[in-house]
C-alpha positions in Angstrom: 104.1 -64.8 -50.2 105.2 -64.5 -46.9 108.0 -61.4 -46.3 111.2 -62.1 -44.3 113.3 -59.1 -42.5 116.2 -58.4 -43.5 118.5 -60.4 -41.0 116.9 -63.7 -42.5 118.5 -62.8 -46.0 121.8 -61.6 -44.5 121.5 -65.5 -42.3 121.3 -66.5 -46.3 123.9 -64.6 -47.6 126.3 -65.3 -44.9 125.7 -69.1 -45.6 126.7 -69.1 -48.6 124.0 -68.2 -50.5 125.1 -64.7 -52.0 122.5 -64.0 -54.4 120.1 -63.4 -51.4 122.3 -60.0 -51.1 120.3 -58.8 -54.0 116.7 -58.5 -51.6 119.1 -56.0 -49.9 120.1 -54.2 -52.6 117.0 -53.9 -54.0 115.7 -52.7 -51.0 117.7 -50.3 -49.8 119.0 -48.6 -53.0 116.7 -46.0 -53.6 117.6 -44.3 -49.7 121.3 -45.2 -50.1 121.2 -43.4 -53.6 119.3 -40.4 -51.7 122.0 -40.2 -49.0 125.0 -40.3 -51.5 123.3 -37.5 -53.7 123.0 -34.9 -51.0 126.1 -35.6 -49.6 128.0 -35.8 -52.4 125.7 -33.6 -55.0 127.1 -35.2 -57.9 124.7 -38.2 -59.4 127.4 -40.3 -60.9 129.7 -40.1 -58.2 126.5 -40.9 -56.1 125.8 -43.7 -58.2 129.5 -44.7 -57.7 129.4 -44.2 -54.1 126.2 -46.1 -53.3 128.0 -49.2 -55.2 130.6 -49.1 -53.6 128.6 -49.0 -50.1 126.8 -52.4 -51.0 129.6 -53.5 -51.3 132.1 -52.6 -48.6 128.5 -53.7 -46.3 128.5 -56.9 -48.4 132.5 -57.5 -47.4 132.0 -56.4 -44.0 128.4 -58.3 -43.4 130.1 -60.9 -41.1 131.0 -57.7 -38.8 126.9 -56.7 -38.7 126.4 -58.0 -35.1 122.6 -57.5 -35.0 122.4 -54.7 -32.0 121.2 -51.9 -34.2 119.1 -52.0 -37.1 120.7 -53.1 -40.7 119.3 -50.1 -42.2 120.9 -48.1 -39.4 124.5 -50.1 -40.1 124.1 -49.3 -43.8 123.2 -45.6 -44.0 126.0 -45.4 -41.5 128.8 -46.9 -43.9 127.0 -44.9 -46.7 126.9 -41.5 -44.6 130.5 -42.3 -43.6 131.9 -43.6 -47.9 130.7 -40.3 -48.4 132.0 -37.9 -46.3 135.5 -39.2 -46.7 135.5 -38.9 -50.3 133.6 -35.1 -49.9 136.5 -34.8 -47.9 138.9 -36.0 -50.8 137.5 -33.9 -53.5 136.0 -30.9 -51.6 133.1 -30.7 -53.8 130.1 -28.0 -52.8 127.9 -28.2 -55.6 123.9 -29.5 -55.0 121.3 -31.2 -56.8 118.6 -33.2 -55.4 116.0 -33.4 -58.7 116.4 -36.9 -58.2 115.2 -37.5 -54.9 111.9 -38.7 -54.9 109.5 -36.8 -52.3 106.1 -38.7 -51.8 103.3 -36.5 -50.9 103.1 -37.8 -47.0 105.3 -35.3 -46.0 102.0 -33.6 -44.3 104.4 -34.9 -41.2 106.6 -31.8 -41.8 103.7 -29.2 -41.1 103.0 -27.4 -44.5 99.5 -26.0 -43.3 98.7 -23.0 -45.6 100.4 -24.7 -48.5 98.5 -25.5 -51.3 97.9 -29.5 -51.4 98.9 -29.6 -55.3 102.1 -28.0 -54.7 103.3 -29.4 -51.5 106.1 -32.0 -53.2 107.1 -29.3 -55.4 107.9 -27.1 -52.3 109.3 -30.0 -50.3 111.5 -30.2 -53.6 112.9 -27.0 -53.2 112.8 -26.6 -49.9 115.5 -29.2 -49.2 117.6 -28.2 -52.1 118.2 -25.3 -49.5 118.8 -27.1 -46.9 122.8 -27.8 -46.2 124.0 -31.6 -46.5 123.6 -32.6 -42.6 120.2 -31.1 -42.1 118.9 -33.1 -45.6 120.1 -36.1 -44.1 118.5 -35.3 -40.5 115.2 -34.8 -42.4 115.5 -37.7 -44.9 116.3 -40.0 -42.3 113.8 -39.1 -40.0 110.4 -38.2 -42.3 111.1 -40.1 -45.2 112.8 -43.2 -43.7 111.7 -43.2 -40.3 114.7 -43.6 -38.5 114.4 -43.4 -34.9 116.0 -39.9 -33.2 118.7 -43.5 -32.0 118.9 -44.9 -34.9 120.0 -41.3 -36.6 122.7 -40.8 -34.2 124.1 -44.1 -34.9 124.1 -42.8 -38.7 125.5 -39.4 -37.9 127.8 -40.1 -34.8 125.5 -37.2 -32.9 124.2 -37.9 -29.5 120.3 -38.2 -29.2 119.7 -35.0 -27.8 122.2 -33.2 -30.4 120.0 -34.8 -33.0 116.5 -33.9 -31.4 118.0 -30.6 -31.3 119.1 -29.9 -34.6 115.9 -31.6 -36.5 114.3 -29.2 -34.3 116.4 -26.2 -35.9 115.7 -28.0 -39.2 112.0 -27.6 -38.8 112.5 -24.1 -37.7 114.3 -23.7 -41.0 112.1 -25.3 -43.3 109.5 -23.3 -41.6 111.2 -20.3 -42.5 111.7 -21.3 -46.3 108.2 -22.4 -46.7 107.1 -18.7 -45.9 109.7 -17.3 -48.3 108.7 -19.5 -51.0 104.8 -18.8 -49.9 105.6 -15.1 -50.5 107.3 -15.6 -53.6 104.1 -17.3 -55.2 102.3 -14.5 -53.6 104.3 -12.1 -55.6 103.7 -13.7 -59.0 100.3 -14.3 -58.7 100.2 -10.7 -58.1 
């Protein structure tokens, strides 16, 4: 079966054929979920929120003019649905249990952790991590947005966002060791 990119379904879907929208949704749900999560730290308002993002895209599809990536023009109305209603409510409580962390985050540099623990300490190493520097990190390692197509997402200039997924490695650097020591301390 022969895979088409996403601007052949959205061709589809602007033609009439709305029921193509649903190779989107399927698709993309498991990242937009991720982003409305962290953001919002709440999963049923997450769950709300992502909805509501596939839809306000699907209502504003005949706006998508092509120049940046759809996944870029999504996680972008996503990142944006959510910070106006974080805005709304002022929430500050986190949980990310539900994001799902695959074990190829060797990218992230976790020499002198234990293979067999790695996603575990991923885990709870971004539950530490505040809202925009999750994002920065699950956009870049675990989606593989472009540095460009992240500041399309985030409205922060390319060299802003080189610089703080820099300071985000530095971080995550920084919490690996503390939890390192930690499991040193019960094992002793």
């Amino acid at each position: 079966m022969e895979v088409k990119d996403d601007i052949y379904y959205i061709e589809k879907v602007k033609s009439g054929q709305t029921n193509s929208y649903s190779y989107i949704v399927e698709k993309y749900k498991d990242i937009v979920f991720s982003i409305a999560l962290k953001v919002l730290r709440n999963r049923e308002d997450a769950e709300e929120m992502a909805q509501e993002s596939f839809i306000k895209a699907y209502n504003s599809l005949h706006t998508f003019k092509g120049t940046a990536k759809f996944s870029t023009w999504l996680y972008r109305i996503t990142y944006n649905n959510c910070i106006s209603e974080v805005r709304k409510k002022k929430q500050y409580f986190v949980s990310t249990n539900d994001v799902e962390i695959k074990d190829d985050s060797a990218e992230l540099n976790l020499d002198g952790i234990p293979e067999e623990n790695r996603v575990k300490y991923v885990k709870i190493a971004l539950d530490k991590l505040p809202e925009e520097d999750y994002t920065l990190v699950l956009l870049y390692y675990f989606e593989n947005q472009s540095i460009e197509e992240i500041s399309k997402i985030t409205k922060l200039s390319a060299s802003n966002t080189k610089v703080k997924l820099h300071r985000v490695r530095k971080k995550l650097y920084t919490i690996f060791n503390e939890i390192l020591k930690e499991e040193l301390y019960t094992i002793l």
